[in-house]
N, C-alpha and C positions, 0 to 999 in steps of 0.2 A: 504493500500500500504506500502512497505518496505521503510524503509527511505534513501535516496540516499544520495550517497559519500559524493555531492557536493553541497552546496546552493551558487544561484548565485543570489543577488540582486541589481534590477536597479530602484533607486528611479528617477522620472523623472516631468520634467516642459515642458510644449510646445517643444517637441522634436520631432517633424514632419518631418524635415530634415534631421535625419540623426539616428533613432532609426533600423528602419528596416537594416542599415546597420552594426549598433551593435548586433541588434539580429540575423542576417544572421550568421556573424561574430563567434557568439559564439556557437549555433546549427551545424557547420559544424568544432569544435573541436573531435580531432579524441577520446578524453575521453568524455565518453557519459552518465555517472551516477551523473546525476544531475538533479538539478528543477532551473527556471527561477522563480522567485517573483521581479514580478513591481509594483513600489505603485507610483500612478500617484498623484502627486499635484495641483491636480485642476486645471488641463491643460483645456486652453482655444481654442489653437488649434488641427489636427485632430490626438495629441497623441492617445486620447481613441477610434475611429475606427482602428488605426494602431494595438494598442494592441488586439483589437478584432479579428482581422484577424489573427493574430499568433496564439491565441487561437485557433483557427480552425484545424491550423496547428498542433500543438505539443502539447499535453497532459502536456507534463511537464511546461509548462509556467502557470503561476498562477498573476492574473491579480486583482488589488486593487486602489482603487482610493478615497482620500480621497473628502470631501465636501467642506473643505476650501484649503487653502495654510498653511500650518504648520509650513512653513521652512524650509531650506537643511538641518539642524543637524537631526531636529527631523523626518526626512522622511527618512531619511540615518539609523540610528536606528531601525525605522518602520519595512524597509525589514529584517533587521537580527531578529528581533522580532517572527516573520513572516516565522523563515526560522526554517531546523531540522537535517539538514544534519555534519558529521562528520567535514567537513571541509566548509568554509563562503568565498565568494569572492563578494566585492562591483565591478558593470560594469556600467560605465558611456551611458547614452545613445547616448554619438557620438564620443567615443572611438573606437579602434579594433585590433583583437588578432589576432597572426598566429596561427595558427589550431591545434599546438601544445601545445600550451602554460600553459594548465589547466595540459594536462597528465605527462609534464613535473614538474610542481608547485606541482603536488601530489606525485610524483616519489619521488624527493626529502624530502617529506611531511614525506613520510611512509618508507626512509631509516631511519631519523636521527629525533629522539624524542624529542633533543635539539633546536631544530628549528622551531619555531612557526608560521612564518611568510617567504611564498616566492617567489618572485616577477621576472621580467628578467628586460634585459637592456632597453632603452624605445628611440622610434623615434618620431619627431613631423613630423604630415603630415598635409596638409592643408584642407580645405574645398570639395577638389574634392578625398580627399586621395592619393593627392601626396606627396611625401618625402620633407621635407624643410628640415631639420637639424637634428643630435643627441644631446640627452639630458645630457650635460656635468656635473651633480653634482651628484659627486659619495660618498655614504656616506658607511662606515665599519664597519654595524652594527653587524656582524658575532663575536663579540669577544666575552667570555664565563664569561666575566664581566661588572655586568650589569651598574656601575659605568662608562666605556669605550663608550659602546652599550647611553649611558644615553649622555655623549659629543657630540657624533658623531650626536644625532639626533637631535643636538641644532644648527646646520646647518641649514640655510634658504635654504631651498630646495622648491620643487612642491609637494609633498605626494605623490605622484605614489605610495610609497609600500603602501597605502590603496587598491590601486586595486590587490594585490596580492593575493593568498592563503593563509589562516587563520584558525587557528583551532580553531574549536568552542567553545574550552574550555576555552581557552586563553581570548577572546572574552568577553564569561560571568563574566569570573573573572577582567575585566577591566571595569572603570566606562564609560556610555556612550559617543558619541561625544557631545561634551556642544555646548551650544547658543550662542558663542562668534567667535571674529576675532583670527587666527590662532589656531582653534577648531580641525581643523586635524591633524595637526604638534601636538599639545601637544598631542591628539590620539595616534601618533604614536609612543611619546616619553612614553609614558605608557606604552605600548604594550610590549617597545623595554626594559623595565625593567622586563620583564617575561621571556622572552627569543631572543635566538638569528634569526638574518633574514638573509636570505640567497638570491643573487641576480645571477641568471645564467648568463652566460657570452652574453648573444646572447638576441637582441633586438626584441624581441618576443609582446611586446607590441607598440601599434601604439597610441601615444595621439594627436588629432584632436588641430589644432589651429582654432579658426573663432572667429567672431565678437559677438556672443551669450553666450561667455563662462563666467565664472566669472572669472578666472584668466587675461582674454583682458578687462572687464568690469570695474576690478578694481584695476588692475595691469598693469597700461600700460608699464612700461620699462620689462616687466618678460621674453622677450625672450632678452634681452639684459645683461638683471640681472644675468641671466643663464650661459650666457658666462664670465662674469667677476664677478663671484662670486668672488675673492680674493679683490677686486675693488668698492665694490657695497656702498652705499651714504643712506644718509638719504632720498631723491628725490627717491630714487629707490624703496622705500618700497612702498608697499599696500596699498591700503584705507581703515584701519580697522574700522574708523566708518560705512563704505557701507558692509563691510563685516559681520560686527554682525550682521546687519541687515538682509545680508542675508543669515546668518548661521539660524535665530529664529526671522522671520518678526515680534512678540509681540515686539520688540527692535524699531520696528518704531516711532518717534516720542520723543523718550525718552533718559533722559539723561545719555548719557553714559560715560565708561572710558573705550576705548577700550584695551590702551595700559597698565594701571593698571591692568586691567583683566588680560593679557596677563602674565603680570609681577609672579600677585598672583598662576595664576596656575601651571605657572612653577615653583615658592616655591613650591606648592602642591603636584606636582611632586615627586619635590626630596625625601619626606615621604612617596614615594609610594615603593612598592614588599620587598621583601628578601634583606636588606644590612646592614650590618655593618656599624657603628660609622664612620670610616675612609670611606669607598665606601660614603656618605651621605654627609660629608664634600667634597668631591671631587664634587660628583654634584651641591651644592651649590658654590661652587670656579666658576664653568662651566658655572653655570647662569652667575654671577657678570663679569664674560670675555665675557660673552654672550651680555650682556646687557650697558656696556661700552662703551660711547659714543652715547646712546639713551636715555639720561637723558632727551634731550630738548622734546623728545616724552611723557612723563609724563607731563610736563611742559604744551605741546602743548593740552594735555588732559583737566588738569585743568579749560587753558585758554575758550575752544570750550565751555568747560561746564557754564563757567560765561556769554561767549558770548551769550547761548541761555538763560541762567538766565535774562539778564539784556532783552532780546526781551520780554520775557514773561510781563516784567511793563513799561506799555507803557510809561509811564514821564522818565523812566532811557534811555529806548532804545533811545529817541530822545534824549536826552543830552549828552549821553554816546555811541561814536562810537571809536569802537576800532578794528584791525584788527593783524591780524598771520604773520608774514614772516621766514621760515623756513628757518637757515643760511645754508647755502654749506658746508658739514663737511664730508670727505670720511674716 
């Protein structure tokens, strides 16, 4: 077979509720040169007859299921692995697109060479696919330097542009999504060192809110956070110990440093593509403004780690109680 335009990959966990309306969703885009690849993670509910049935349906769906749980980073990986097509879009299995949205994302794709990566505006709907809100953080990764493109994505956003159009070049030449907490966001701040992203004006993307999601699972203030982004707290942030874990479940049990990690990859970063001595200092400036005033979250790392230290002997643990309280710091 000829390899299609478009590879679309949906890695997925127990998403019985609301896959079929992702795949409906994407099947009745009016650009049709593409292949579905889903790699199921050892879904326990009735994911894998739903996927069977689509099979039935459309040739172009390509169906994969691993034997264990391997984790969101490494199952996210998996389908681009997996995939052959010129251009790579990740699709959430309880997301949805208006039926324009890929022909549009390609249109763009295959004007302008400088542009890697292209996404549209994005709406939150609910459980039943009703409209709740727009997605207020708009970031200006369109600049033609990547030092710029590199600030902007240092913004605590949602990573929506992962589910955008992506060229597969681009792609291979960036390191995979890692095992850690805020794994997508440095994803995309990699990416956004290659080249430029491009965001249509028109919310052509629908992102599902419900109680299953990891962003409500481990983010409870984030439709909050979203709106007062200029405003947001230390309380406000994610639970990156829960999130490593479920970026690369091997992380279970084990001691971590989620916000060190986070720390070191974004140095990482900065060393990453095509820039100059000055472009390289700027992004390191971008961290340290980035990261100002999240000292205590290193701090709070350190502590978590002696805390499970001192569980592990049992004579310390009963003599030695000690407990976190994160100050109010906006």
């Amino acid at each position: 077979m000829c390899k299609p335009k478009l590879s679309i990959g949906i890695p997925v966990y127990n998403g019985e509720k609301f896959l079929a309306f992702s795949l409906d969703s994407l099947l009745s885009q009016t650009f049709q040169d593409f292949e579905i690849i889903i790699s199921d993670n050892a879904s326990t509910d009735r994911t894998e007859d739903i996927c069977k049935e689509y099979l039935n349906k459309d040739r172009r769906i390509r169906y994969y299921r691993n034997p264990v749980n391997i984790g969101c980073a490494r199952n996210f990986n998996r389908v681009f692995d997996l995939s052959s097509g010129e251009y790579f879009k990740w699709a959430s299995y309880d997301d949805l697109h208006d039926s324009t949205f890929l022909m549009k994302c390609i249109e763009v794709l295959d004007s302008d060479p400088s542009i890697i990566l292209c996404h549209s505006q994005t709406h939150f709907i609910d459980e039943n696919g009703q409209f709740i809100g727009d997605y207020n953080i708009y970031l200006n990764a369109d600049s033609s330097k990547p030092h710029h493109r590199f600030h902007e994505l240092l913004v605590r956003h949602f990573c929506y542009q992962c589910y955008g159009v992506i060229r597969r070049s681009v792609l291979l030449a960036t390191p995979p999504m890692g095992g850690y907490g805020a794994a997508d966001a440095i994803f995309l701040l990699r990416l956004g060192l290659l080249g430029k992203f491009h965001e249509i004006p028109e919310p052509l993307f629908f992102a599902r809110n419900h109680s299953q999601q990891s962003l409500t699972m481990f983010w409870k203030e984030h439709m909050i956070f979203q709106c007062n982004n200029s405003q947001s707290s230390i309380q406000m942030l994610p639970d990156f110990h829960a999130y490593t874990v479920w970026f690369d479940s091997a992380n279970k049990g084990k001691i971590i440093y989620p916000h060190w990690r986070i720390f070191w990859e974004y140095l990482r970063s900065a060393w990453m593509g095509k820039m100059n001595f000055y472009q390289r200092l700027c992004c390191h400036i971008s961290i340290i403004n980035r990261f100002r005033g999240g000292e205590l979250l290193l701090v709070k790392d350190l502590f978590i780690a002696f805390q499970a230290i001192v569980k592990s002997i049992p004579r310390l643990s009963i003599s030695i109680k000690v407990e976190w309280h994160t100050p109010s710091i906006t």
